[in-house]
BAKOLVO-59698 format. One record per residue (C-alpha): residue number from 1; residue in three letters; chain; x, y, z. Coordinates in steps of 0.001 Angstrom, whole numbers, plus 500000, padded with zeros to 6 digits. Layout:
# residues N
num  residu  chaine  east  north  up
NUM  Ala  A  X  Y  Z
...
END
This chain:
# residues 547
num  residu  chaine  east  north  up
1  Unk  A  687595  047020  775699
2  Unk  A  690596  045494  776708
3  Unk  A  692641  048566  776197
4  Unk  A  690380  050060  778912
5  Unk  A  690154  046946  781453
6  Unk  A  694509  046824  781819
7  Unk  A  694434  050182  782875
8  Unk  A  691575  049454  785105
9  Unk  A  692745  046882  786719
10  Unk  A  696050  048801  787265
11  Unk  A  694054  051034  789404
12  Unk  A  692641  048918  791285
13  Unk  A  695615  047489  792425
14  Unk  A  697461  050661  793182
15  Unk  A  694686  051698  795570
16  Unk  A  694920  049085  797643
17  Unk  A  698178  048082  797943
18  Unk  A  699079  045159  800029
19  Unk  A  702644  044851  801199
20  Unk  A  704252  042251  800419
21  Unk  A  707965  043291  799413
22  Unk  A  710485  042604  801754
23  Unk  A  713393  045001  802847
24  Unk  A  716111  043736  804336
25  Unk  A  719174  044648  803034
26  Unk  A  721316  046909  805215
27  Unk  A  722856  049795  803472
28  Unk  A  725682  050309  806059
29  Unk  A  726746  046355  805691
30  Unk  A  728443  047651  802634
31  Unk  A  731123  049885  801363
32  Unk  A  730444  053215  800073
33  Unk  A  733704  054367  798599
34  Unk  A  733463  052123  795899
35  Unk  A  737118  053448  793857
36  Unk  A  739392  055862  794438
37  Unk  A  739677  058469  791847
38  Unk  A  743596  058408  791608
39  Unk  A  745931  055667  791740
40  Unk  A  747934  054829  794564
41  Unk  A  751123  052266  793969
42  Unk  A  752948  050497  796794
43  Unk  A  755835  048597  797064
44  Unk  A  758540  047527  799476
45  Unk  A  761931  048344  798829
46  Unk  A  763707  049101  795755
47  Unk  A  766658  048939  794051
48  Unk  A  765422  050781  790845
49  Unk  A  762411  052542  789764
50  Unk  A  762397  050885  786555
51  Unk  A  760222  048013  787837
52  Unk  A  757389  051054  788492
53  Unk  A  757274  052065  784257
54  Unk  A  753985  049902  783532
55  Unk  A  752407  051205  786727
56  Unk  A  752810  054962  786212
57  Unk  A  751234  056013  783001
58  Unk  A  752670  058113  780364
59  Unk  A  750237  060892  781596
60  Unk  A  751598  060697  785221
61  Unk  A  755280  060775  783858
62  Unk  A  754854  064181  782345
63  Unk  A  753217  065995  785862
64  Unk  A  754800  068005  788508
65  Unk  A  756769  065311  790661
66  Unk  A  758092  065511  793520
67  Unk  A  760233  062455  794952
68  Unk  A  761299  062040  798194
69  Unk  A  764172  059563  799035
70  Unk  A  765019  058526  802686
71  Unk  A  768094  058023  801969
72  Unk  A  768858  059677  799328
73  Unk  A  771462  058231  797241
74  Unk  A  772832  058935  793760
75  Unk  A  771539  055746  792454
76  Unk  A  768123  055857  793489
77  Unk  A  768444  059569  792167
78  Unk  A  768885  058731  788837
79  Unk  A  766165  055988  788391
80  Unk  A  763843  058043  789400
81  Unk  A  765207  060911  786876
82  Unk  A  764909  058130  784400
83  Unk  A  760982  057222  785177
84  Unk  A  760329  061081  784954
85  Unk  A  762472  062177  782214
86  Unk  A  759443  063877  780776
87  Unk  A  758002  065159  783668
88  Unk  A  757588  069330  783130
89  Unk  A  758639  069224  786330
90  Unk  A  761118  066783  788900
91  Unk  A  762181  067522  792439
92  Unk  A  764362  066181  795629
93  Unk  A  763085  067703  798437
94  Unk  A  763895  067043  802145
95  Unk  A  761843  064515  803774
96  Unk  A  758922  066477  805456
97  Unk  A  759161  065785  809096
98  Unk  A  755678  067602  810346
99  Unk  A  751815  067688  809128
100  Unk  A  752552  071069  808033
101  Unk  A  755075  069942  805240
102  Unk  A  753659  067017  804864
103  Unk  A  750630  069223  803910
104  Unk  A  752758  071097  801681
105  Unk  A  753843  068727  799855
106  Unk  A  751062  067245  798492
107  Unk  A  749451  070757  797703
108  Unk  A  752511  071292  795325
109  Unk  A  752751  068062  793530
110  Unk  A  750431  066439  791254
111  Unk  A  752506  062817  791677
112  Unk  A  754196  062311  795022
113  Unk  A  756871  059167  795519
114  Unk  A  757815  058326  798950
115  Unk  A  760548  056053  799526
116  Unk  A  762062  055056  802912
117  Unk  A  764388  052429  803311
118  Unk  A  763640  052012  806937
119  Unk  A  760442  051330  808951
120  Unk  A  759233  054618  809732
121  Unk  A  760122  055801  812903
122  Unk  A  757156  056573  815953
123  Unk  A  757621  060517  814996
124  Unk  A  757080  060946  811629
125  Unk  A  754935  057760  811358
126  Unk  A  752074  059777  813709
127  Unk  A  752719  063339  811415
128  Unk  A  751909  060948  808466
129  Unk  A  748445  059769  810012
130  Unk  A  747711  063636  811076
131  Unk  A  747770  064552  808023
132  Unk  A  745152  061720  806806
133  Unk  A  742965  064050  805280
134  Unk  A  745404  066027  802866
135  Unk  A  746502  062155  801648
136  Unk  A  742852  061594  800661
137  Unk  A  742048  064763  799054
138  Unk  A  744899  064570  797187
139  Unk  A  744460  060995  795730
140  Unk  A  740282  062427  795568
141  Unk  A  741876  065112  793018
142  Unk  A  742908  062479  790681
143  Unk  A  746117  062121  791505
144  Unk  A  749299  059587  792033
145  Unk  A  751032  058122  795120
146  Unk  A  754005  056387  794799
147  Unk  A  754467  054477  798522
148  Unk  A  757416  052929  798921
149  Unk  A  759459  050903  801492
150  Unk  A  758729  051784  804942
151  Unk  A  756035  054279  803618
152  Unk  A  754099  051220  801930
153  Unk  A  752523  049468  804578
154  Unk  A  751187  052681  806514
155  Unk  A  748942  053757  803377
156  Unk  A  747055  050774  804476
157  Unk  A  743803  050708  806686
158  Unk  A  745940  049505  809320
159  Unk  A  749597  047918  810273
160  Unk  A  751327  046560  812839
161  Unk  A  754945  047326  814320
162  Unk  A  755585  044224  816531
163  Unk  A  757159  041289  814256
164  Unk  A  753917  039163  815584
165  Unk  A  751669  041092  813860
166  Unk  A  749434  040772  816923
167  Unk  A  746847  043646  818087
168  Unk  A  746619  045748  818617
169  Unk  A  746429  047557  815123
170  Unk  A  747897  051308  814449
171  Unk  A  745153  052908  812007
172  Unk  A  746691  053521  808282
173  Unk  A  746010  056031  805903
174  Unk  A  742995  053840  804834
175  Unk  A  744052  054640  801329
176  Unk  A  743819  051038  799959
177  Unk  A  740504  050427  801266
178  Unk  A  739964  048063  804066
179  Unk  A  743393  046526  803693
180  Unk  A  746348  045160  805551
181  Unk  A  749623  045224  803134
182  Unk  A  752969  043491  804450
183  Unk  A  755473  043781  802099
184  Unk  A  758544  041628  801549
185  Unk  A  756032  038738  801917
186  Unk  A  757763  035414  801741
187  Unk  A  755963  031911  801753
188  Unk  A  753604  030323  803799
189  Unk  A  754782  031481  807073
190  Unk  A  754037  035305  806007
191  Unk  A  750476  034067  805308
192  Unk  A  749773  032468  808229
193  Unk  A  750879  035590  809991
194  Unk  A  748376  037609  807752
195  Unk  A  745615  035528  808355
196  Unk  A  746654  035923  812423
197  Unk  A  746326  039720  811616
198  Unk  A  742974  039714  809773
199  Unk  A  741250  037861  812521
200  Unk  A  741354  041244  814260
201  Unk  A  740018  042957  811382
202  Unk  A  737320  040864  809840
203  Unk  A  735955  043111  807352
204  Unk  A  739560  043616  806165
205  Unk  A  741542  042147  802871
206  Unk  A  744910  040840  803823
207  Unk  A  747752  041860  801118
208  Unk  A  751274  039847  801119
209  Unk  A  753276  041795  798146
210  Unk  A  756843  040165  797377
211  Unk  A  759994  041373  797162
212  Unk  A  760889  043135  793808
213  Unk  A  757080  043713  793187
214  Unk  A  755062  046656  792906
215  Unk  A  750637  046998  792776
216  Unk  A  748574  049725  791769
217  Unk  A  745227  050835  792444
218  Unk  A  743562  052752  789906
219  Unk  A  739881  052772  790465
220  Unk  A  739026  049718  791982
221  Unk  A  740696  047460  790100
222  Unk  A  744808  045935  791635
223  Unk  A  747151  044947  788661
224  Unk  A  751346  044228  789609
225  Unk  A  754815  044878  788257
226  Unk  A  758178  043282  788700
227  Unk  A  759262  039530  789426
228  Unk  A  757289  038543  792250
229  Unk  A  753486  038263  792810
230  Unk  A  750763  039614  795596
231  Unk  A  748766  037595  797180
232  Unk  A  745463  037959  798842
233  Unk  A  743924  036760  801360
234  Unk  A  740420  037147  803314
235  Unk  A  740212  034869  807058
236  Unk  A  737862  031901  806545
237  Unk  A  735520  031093  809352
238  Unk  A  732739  028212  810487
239  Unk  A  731499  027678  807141
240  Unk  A  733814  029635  803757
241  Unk  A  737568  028375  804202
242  Unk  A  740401  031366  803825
243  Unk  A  740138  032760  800112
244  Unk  A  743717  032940  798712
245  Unk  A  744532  034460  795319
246  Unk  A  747711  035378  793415
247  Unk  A  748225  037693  790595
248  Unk  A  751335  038642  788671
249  Unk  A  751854  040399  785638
250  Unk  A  750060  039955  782888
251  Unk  A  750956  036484  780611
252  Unk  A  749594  036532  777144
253  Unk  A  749572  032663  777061
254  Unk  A  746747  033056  780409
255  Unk  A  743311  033294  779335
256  Unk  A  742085  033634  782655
257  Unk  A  742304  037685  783549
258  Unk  A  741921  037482  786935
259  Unk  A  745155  036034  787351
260  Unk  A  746683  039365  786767
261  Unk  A  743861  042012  787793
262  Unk  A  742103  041696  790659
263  Unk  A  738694  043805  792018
264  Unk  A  739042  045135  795104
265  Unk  A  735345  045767  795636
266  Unk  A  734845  042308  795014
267  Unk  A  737073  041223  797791
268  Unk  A  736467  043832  800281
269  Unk  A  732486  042766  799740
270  Unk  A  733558  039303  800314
271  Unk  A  735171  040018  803761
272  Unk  A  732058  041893  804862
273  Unk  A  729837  038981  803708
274  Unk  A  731374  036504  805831
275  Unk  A  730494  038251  808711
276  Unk  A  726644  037835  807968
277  Unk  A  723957  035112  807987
278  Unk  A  724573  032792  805894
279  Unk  A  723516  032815  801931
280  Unk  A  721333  032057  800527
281  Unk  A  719348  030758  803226
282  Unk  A  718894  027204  803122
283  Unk  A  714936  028261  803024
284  Unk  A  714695  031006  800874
285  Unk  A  711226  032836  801069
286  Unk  A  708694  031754  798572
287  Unk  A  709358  032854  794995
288  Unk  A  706226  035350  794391
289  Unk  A  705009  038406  793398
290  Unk  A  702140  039166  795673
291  Unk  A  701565  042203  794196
292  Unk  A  702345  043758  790681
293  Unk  A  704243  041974  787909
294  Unk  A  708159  041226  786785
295  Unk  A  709135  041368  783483
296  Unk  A  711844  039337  782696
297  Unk  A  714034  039172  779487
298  Unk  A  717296  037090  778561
299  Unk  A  718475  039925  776904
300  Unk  A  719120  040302  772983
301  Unk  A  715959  042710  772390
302  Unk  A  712548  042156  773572
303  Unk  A  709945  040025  772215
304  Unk  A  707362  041350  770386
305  Unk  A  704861  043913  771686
306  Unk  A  706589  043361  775124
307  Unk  A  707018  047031  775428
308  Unk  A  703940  047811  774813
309  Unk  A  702535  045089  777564
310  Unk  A  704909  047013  780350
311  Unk  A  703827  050397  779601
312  Unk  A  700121  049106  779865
313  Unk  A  700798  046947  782961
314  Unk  A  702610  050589  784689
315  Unk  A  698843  052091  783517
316  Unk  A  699124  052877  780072
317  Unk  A  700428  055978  778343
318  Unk  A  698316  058293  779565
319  Unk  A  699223  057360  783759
320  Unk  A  702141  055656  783645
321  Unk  A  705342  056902  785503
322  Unk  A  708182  054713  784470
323  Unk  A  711607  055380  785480
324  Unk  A  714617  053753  783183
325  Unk  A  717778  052404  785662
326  Unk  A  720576  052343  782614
327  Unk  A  723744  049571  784200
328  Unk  A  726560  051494  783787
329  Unk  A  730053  051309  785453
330  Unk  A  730702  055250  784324
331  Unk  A  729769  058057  786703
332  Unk  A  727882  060182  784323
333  Unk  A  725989  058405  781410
334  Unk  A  724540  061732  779255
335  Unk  A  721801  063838  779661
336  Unk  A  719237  061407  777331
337  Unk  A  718735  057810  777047
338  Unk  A  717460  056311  774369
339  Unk  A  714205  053943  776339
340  Unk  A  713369  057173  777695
341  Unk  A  712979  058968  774268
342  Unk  A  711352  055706  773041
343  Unk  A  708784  056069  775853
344  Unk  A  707801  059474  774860
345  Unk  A  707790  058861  771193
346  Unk  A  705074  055975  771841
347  Unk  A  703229  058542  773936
348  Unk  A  703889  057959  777593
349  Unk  A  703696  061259  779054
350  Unk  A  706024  060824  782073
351  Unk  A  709141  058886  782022
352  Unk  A  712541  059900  782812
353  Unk  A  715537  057943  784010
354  Unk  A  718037  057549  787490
355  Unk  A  721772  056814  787415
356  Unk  A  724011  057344  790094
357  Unk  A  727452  055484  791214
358  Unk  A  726845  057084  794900
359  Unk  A  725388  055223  797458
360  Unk  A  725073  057859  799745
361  Unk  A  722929  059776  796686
362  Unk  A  721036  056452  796469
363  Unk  A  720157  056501  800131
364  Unk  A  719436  060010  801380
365  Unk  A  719362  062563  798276
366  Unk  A  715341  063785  798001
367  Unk  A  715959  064942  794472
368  Unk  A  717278  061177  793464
369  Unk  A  714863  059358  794381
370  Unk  A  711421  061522  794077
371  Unk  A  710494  059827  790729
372  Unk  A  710743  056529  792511
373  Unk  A  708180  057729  794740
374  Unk  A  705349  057486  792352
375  Unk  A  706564  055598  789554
376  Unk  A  704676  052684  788470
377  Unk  A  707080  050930  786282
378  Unk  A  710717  051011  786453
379  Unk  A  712622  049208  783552
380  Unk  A  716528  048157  784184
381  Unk  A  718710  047778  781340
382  Unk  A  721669  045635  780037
383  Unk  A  725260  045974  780871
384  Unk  A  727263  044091  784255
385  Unk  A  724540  043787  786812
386  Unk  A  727469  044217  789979
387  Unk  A  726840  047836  788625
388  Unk  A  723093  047718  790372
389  Unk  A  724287  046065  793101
390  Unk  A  727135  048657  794246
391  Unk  A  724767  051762  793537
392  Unk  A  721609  050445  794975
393  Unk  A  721320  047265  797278
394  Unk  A  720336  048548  800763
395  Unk  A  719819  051925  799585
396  Unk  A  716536  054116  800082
397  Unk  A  716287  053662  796012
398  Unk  A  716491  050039  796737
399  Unk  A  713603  050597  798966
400  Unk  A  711285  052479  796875
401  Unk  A  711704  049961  793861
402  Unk  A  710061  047642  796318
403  Unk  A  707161  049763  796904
404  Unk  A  706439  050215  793396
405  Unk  A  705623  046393  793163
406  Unk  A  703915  046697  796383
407  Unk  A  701885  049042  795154
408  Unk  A  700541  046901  791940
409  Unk  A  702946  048472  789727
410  Unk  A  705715  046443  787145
411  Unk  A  709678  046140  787032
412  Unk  A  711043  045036  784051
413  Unk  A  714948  044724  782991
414  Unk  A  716938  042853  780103
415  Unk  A  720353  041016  780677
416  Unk  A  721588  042417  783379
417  Unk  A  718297  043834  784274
418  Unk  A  717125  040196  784333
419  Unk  A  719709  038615  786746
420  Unk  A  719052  041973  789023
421  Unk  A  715591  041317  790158
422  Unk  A  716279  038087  791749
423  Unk  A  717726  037912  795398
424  Unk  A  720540  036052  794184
425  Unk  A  722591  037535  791950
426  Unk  A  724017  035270  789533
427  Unk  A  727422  035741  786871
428  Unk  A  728360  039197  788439
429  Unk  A  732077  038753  788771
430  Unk  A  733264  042643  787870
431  Unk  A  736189  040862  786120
432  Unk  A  734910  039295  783570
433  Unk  A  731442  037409  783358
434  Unk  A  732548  033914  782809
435  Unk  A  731589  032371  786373
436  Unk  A  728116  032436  786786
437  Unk  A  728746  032456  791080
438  Unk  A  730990  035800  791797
439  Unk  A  731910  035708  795552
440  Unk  A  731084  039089  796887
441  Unk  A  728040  039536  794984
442  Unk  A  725837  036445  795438
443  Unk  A  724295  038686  798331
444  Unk  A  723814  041450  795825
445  Unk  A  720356  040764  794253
446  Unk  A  717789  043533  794654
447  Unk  A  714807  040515  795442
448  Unk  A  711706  041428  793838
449  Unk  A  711647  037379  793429
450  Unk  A  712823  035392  796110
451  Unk  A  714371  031784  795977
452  Unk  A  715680  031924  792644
453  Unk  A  719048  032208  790555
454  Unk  A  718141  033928  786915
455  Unk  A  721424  033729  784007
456  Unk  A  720313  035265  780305
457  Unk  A  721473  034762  777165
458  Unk  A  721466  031182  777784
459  Unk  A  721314  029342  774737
460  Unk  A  722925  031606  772892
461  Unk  A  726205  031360  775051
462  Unk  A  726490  027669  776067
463  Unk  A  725313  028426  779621
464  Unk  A  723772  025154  780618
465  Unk  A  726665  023511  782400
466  Unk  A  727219  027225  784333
467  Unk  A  723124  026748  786170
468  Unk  A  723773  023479  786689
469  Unk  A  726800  023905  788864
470  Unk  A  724827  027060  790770
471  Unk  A  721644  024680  791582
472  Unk  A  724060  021619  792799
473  Unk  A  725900  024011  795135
474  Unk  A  722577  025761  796258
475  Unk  A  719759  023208  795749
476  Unk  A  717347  025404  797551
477  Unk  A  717474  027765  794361
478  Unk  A  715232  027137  791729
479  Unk  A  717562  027572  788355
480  Unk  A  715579  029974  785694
481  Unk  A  718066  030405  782292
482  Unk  A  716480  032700  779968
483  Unk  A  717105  032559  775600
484  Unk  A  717637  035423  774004
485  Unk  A  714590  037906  772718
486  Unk  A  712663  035441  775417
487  Unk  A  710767  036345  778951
488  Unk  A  708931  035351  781710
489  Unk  A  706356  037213  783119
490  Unk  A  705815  036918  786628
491  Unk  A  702498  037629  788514
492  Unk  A  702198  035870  791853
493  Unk  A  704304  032465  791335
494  Unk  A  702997  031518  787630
495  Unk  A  705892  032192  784702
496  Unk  A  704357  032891  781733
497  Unk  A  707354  032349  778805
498  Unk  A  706999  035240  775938
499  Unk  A  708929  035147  772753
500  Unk  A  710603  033221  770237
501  Unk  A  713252  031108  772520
502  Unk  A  713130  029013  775993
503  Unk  A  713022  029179  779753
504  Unk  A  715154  026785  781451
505  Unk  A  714138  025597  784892
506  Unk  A  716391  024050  787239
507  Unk  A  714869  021988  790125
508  Unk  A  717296  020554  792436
509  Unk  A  714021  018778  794630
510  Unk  A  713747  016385  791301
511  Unk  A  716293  013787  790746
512  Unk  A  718030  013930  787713
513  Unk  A  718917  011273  785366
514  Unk  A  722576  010560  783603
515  Unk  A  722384  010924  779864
516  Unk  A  718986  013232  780173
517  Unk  A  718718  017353  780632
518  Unk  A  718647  017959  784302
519  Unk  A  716205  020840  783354
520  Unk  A  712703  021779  781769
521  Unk  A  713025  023537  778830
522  Unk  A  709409  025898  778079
523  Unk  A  708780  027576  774660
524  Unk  A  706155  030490  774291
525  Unk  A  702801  030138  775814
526  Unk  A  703693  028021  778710
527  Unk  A  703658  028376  781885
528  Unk  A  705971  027359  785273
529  Unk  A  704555  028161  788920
530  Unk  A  708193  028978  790337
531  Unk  A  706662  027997  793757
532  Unk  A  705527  024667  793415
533  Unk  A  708159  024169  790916
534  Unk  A  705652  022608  788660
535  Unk  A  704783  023033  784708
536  Unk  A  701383  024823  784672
537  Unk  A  701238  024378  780768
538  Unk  A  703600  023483  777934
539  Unk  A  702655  024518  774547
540  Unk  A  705256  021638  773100
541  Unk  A  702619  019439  774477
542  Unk  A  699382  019350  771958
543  Unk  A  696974  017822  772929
544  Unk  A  695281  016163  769778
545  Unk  A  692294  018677  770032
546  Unk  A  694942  021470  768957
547  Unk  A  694191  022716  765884
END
């Protein structure tokens, strides 16, 4: 009977759906080009190329290469024969002086370096930006720019000729993304006159890169070479002072990687952010699941039977339509995945799975998203949960994951998959996952549960101190850490806590005590309503009736 009564009910629901989901997020608040598929390095000028060899891989070394020096000198000749000694092939030509050569150019070559020793002059400055296009398809094709000296800054979303930096701004190549590079950067005076030049681009990332230092950009991710350091910098405003960070190159006695790579995503995120509403509201909307259910597990395998509960809450095997969302960083993840095959084997008929690392696919491609149109359970798995966030916050997919709640159905995830379906999106730093608040991506949640911040694998990896510094910065968050092979599941505001660990609630609106957890800690079979931020039931609490 109850086998027949789930599915029932799961009808019901679905045929008269209430809505209650709401979406908000923009999808043109945030950036679509998420990486660039070759690697672009800049510096300003140099003496010798040698300070480029960890930038410019092996593989790079041995392509067609063509090097263009302005001037060219003997000395600067022969570094640059030295970098490329294995290249199968190494040219000098003329600097190109029209969009036609330009053009040319970077048809021929598979690796192009660029070095002028003066600020580019008004002519050849506006052939470069003519020929904007042929830059980005070639970098599109996979392959490697080498910008250097008076070439460096104009690869850039924008620079600026007048020593003052002041507006306004000549548009760049745009080939670092959303970025304003001055090279030669020296001390705080350069910075202030950054952070003078990003006030007229607020959605911009400032760049100061010193003398005798080199970045690349290789995906999305910034890494430097030589003696100096670059520095970044976004333009604080009424409420989030300037952000300043400095990498150099890599120091094996630093345990702390993000002082020598930096995400550019991360940042350029960031910049947008502080151009919104503030977040997370200081009254977040109530934390509850009008319609359908959430399924939420701290990762380390489900609990017992759980799978079976989710495919009977998404209408059993006979009606459901579930839809797996793996968390991958890779473009292309395979043709199979294995919680689709584990579907079918326990007989759901329909089930099938979405990946994509285009937004624009996420938002507008009919194919994508049609089994989101009808699905009734949708199931996100481990991995880095920024991954969900850049493919599908503010996206049509992003909508249509709402609906399925709205429409009585159930969204599960593990891990990453856990921290996704809350509005705030906790530890997502793309370097790393030791902070558990990631500037950039706080605003990043896809918000099937409001008012909350949800970490996993609590327990298991020491995370208490981590939620308590989230819920003293944002009191109006309600803390939820999740143990291992443990879940909540979530229908209207009442928690119910599955499985063989604990659910940690943090509630900033009760005063904690020195010396005491500032938490409530909820085994199996209890029960938390996340709105009045109340224990419903606690099975560590027998009553003496309890047999």
């Amino acid at each position: 009977m109850k086998s027949i009564l789930i599915p029932l009910a799961f009808f019901l629901a679905m045929a008269v759906p209430c809505i209650a989901q709401v979406f908000d997020e923009k999808f043109e608040h945030w950036p679509q080009d998420l990486k660039i598929n070759g690697r672009i390095v800049v510096a300003g000028n140099l003496e010798d190329a040698a300070v480029l060899t960890s930038l410019v891989s092996e593989s790079d070394r041995q392509k067609k290469t063509a090097v263009v020096l302005a001037p060219s000198t003997d000395a600067m000749k022969t570094s640059f024969t030295e970098l490329f000694a294995e290249s199968e092939e190494l040219e000098f030509p003329d600097v190109p002086k029209t969009i036609e050569e330009i053009e040319s150019l970077l048809r021929e070559y598979d690796v192009v370096v660029w070095h002028s020793a003066e600020p580019l002059g008004k002519k050849i400055a506006s052939e470069i930006r003519e020929a904007n296009g042929a830059f980005h398809h070639f970098i599109d094709d996979g392959n490697l720019l080498v910008a250097l000296g008076g070439v460096a800054e104009i690869v850039a979303q924008a620079y600026f000729e007048s020593d003052d930096g002041s507006p306004p701004a000549l548009e760049g190549l745009n080939l670092l993304p959303d970025c304003i590079l001055e090279t030669d950067f020296d001390g705080s005076a350069d910075q202030a006159r950054l952070l003078t030049i990003l006030a007229a681009k607020k959605h911009s990332v400032g760049i100061g890169l010193d003398k005798h230092t080199a970045l690349v950009l290789s995906g999305r991710k910034i890494r430097v070479a030589g003696t100096g350091k670059a520095t970044f910098v976004l333009k604080g405003n009424d409420r989030e002072p300037s952000r300043v960070r400095s990498i150099t190159v890599a120091n094996r006695r630093s345990r702390d990687p993000e002082n020598a790579l930096l995400d550019l995503t991360q940042w350029r995120r960031d910049a947008i952010d502080r151009t919104l509403p503030p977040f997370p509201a200081e009254q977040p909307r109530e934390p509850s699941v009008k319609n359908g259910t959430l399924i939420i597990v701290g990762g380390g395998g489900s609990p017992r039977g759980l799978m079976d509960q989710f495919i009977r809450l998404a209408g059993g095997v006979k009606n459901a339509k579930l839809v797996y969302v793996p968390c991958s960083e890779q473009d292309d993840v395979g043709n199979q995945q294995g919680m689709v095959q584990s579907w079918k084997r326990a007989g759901v008929k329909d089930a099938t799975f979405i990946h994509t690392k285009d937004r624009n696919q996420a938002n507008s491609d009919d194919e994508f998203l049609e089994p989101l149109r009808d699905a009734t359970g949708i199931y996100f798995g481990g991995g880095r949960q920024w991954n969900f966030a850049d493919s599908y916050y503010g996206t049509a997919a992003h909508r249509l994951m709402k609906e399925v709640l709205d429409r009585g159905g159930v969204i599960a995830g593990s891990s990453a998959g856990a921290s996704i379906q809350a509005r705030y999106l906790a530890r997502a730093t793309p370097i790393g996952n030791s902070k558990i608040m990631a500037f950039g991506y706080e605003r990043g949640g896809l918000g099937f549960l409001d008012g909350v911040a949800i970490d996993q694998h609590f327990t298991q990896r020491n995370r208490y101190q981590d939620m308590t510094a989230l819920v003293e910065r944002y009191p109006q968050l309600l803390g939820i850490g999740i143990d291992e092979s443990t879940a909540i599941l979530v229908q209207k505001s009442i928690a119910q806590v599955i499985g063989r660990g604990k659910v940690h609630f943090y509630d900033r609106n009760q005063p904690v005590t020195p010396g005491k957890p500032d938490f409530v800690a909820l085994p199996a079979g209890s029960e938390y309503d996340l709105l009045k931020r109340q224990v419903v039931k606690d099975t560590t609490r027998r009553s003496p009736d309890d047999k």
